[in-house]
Rosetta silent file (secondary structure, phi, psi, omega in degrees, C-alpha in Angstrom):
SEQUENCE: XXXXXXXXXXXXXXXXXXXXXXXXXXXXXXXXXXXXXXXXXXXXXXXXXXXXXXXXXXXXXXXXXXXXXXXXXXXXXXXXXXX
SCORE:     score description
SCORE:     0.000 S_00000001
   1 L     0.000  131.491 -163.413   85.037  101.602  100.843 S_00000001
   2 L   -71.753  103.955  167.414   87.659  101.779   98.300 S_00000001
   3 L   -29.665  119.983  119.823   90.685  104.862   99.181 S_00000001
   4 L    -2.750   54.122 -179.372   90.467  107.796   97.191 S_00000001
   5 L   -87.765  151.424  179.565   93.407  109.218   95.376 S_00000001
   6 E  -136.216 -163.144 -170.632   94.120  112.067   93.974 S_00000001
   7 L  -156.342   94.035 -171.006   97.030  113.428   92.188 S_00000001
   8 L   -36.672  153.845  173.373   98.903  117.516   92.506 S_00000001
   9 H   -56.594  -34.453  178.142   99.051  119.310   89.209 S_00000001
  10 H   -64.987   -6.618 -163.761  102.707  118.950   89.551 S_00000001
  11 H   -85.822  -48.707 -175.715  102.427  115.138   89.406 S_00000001
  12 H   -61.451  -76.009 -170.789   99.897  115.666   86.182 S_00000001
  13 H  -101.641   28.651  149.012  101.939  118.012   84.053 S_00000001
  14 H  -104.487  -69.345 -176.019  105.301  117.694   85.065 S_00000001
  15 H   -41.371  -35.711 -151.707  105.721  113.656   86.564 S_00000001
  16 H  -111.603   42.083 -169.151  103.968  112.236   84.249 S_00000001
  17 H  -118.927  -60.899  163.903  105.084  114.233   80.887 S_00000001
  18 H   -74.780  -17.909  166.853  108.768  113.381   81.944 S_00000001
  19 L  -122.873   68.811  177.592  108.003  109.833   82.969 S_00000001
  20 L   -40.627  -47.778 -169.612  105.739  109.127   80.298 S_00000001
  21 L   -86.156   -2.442  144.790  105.969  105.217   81.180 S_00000001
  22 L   -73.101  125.701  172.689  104.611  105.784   84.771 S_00000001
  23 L  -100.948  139.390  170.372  101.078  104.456   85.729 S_00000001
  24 H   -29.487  -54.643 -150.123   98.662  106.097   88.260 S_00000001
  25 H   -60.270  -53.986 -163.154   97.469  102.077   89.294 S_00000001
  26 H   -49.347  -26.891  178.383  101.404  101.853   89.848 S_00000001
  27 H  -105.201   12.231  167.287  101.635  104.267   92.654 S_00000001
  28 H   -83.229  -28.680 -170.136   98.462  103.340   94.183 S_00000001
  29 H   -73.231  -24.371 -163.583   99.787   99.692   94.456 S_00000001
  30 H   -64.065  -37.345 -155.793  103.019  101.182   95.572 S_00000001
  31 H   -81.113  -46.197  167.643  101.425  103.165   98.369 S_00000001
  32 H   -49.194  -33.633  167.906   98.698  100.305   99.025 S_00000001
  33 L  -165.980  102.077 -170.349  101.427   97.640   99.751 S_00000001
  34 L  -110.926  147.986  176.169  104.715   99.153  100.094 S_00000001
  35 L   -70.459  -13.365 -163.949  108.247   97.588  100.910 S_00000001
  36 E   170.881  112.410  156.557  109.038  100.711  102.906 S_00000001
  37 E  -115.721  146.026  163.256  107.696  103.726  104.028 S_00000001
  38 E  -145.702  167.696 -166.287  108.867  107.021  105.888 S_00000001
  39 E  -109.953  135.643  160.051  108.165  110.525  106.507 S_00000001
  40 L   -37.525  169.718  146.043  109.601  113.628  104.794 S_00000001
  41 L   -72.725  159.623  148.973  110.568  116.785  105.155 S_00000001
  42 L    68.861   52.234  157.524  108.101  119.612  104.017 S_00000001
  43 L    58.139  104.424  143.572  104.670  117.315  105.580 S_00000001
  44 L  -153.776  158.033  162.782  105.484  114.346  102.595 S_00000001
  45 E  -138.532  125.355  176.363  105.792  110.511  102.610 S_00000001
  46 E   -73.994  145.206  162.602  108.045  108.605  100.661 S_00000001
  47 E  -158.706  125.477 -178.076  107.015  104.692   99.728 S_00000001
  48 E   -96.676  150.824  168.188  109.107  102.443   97.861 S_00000001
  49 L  -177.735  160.436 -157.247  107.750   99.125   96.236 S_00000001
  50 E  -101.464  172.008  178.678  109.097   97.300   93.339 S_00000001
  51 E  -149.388  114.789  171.573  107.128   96.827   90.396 S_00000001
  52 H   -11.346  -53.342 -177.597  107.147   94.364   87.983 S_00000001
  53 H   -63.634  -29.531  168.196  106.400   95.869   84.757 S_00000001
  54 H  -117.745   57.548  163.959  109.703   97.722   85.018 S_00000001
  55 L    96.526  -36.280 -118.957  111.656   95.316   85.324 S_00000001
  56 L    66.053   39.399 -135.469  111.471   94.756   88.995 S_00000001
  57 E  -116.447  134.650  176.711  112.654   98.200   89.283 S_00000001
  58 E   -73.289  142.873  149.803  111.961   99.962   92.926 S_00000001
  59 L  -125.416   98.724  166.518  109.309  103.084   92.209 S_00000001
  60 E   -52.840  113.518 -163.000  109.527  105.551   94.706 S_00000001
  61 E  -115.400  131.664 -173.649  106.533  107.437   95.739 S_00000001
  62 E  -120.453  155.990 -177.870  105.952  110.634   97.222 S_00000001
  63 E  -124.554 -171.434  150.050  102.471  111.601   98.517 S_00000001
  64 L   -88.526  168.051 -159.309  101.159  114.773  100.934 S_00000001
  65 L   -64.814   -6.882  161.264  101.300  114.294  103.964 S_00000001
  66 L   -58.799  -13.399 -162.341   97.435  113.165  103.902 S_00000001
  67 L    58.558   30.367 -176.713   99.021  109.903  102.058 S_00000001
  68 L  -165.409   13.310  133.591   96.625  109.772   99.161 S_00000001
  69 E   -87.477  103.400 -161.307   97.557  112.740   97.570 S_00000001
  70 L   -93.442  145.260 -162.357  100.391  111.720   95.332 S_00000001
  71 L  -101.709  -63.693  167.719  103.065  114.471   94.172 S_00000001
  72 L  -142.474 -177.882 -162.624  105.680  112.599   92.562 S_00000001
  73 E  -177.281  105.973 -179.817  106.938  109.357   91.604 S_00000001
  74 E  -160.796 -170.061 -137.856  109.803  107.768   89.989 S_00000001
  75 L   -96.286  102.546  168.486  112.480  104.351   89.615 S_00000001
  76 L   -63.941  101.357 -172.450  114.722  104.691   92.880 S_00000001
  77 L   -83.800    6.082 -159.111  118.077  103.263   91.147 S_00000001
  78 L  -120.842  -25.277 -158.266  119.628  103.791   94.622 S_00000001
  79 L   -43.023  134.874 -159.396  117.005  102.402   96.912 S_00000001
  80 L  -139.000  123.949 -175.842  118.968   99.756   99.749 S_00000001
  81 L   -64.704  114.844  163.575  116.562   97.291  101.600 S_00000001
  82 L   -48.920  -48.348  169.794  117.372   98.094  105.075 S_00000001
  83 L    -9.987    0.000    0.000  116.061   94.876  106.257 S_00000001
């Protein structure tokens, strides 16, 4: 059975009103097969994965700490593979 997502209001009318040019599908794929993940402060998880479409541009994802509610979500210009 196919994961559930859902998405906080702030992600609806703030994330995606200033980052017009973010897709939903992008930060399900991000969170679905991510290059890196770790856990937050304040119960959150961060997940990085790059995404084509912008370029090959890292998009950083934050969810709640269930990991399928996503909060925010935007191009990590700083993001450094540890690897």
């Amino acid at each position: 059975m196919p994961t559930l997502y859902t998405f906080t209001p702030y992600f609806e009318k703030e994330v995606l009103r200033k980052r017009s040019y973010i897709k939903k599908e992008w930060c399900i794929d991000v969170i679905e097969n991510p290059i890196r993940v770790e856990a937050q402060e304040q119960n959150r998880y961060r997940f990085w994965g790059k995404i084509d479409e912008l370029d090959g541009k890292i998009l950083r994802v934050i969810t709640l700490d269930d990991k399928v509610t996503i909060h925010n979500a935007f191009p990590d210009r700083r993001y450094k593979d540890e690897n």
